[in-house]
N, C-alpha and C positions, 0 to 999 in steps of 0.2 A: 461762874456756874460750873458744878463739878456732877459728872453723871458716872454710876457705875452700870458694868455690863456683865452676865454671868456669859464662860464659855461654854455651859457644860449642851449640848444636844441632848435629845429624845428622840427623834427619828430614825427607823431602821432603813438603811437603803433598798430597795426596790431592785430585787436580779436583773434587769435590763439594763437600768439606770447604773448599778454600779461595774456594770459588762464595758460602759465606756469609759469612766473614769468620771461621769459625771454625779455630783451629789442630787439628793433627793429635796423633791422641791416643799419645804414643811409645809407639814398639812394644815390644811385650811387655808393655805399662801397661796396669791398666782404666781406664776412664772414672769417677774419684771422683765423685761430684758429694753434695752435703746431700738430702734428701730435699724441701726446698721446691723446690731446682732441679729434682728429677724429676719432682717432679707438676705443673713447668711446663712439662716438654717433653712429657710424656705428655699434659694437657691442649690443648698446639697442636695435638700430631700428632693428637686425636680432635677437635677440630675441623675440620681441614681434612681429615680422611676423609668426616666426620658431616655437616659443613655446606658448607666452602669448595668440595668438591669437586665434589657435587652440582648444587649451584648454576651454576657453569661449565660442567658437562656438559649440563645443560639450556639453557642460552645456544647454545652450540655446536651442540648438535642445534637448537635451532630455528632457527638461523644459516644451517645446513648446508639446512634446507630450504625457503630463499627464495632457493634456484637460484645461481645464478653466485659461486662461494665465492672467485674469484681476487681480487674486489675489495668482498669483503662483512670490514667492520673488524671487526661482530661475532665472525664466526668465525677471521678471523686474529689477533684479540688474544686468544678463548677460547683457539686452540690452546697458543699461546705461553703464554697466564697457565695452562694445566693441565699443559704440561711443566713449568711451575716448580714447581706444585702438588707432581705428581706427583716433581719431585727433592727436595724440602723431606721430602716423607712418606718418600722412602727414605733420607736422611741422618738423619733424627728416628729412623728403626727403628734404624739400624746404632748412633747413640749410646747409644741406648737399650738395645738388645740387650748393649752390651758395659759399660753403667754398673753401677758398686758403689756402691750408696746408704750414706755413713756420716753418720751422728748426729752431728755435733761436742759435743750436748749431753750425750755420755758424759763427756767431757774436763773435766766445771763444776768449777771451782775449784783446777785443775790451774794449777802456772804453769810447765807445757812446752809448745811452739809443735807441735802438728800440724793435719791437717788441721780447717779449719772454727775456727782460733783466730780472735782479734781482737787481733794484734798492735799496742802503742804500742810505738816504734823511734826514737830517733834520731841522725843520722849526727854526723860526726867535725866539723861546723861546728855543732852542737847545735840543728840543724833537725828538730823532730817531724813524725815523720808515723805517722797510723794505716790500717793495712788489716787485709782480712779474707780470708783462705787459702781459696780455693774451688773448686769444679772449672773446668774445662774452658770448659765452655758457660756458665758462670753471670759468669765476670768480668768487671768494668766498672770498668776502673783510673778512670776521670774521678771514681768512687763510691767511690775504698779498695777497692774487691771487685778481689783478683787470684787469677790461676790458679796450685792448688799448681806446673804443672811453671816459673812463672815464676823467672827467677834471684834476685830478692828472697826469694820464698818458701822456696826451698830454702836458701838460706842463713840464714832463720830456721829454718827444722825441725826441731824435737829439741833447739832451745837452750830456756833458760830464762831467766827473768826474771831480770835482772843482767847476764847473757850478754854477752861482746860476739862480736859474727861479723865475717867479712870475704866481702863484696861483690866478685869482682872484675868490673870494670867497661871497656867502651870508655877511660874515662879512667883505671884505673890502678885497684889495688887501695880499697875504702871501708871503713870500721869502721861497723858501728853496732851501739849497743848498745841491748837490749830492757828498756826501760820497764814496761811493761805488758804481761800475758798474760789474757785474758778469750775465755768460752766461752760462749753461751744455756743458759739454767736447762736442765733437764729438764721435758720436757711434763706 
């Protein structure tokens, strides 16, 4: 079975979204992400309500009342570190707000490529390489963790084990064929 995949985007990234370095989630898409990725972004965003935030509002208030605030660092680094604060906490609600938490551990012992696989792949020079199909917020290519909307990903998607797909690529069409399909046991 051979499947191609176009790399090219149409989405303009969102000022917030791309303040962190995160991509923008295409429109009309939810937010995939595993459930470890949500209860990582859910645990930042209640730390930096719960602790970060507080802690810099009290900096700032006592800042603000040792008079002369034009050249007081205390409260010109609070303000600036609680607008970050404060834009971190609203990008964290909006991912959050629009994430679908899926289990990849429903998928155990499946050898089709969806979200939350653990693809082994290798291309037309018989180069391995393995990743892991994951949302959004969670990928970390330097670690094998990439994003389903990434063009590798989707050019695995829905293949199986044997599979070859085709990659198309800045340099021209790629084959690679899927090795290995692996999913986390069930909890």
């Amino acid at each position: 079975m051979k499947q191609s995949i176009d790399t090219s985007s149409t989405s303009a990234p969102d000022d917030e979204e791309d303040s962190f370095g995160a991509p923008p989630i295409p429109a009309g898409s939810k937010n995939y992400m595993t459930p470890q990725g949500h209860l990582r972004m859910k645990n930042e965003l209640l730390h930096l309500i719960d602790v970060e935030r507080p802690e810099v509002v009290q900096t700032v208030s006592w800042a603000a009342s040792n008079g002369d605030r034009s050249e007081n660092g205390d409260y010109i680094y609070g303000k600036r570190r609680l607008r970050q604060i404060d834009s971190r906490i609203r990008f964290l609600t909006k991912r959050l707000d629009l994430a679908e938490v899926v289990d990849p551990s429903v998928h155990h012992g499946s050898d089709q490529v969806f979200f939350g696989a653990t693809v082994r792949y290798a291309n037309q020079d018989g180069e391995e390489q393995t990743v892991t199909i994951l949302g959004i917020d969670e990928f970390d290519p330097l670690n094998g963790k990439i994003s389903w909307i990434s063009p590798v990903a989707r050019a695995l998607t829905k293949a199986r084990e044997g599979d070859t797909v085709m990659l198309r690529t800045p340099g021209g069409l790629e084959e690679l064929e899927i090795l290995e399909v692996s999913y986390p046991p069930p909890a």
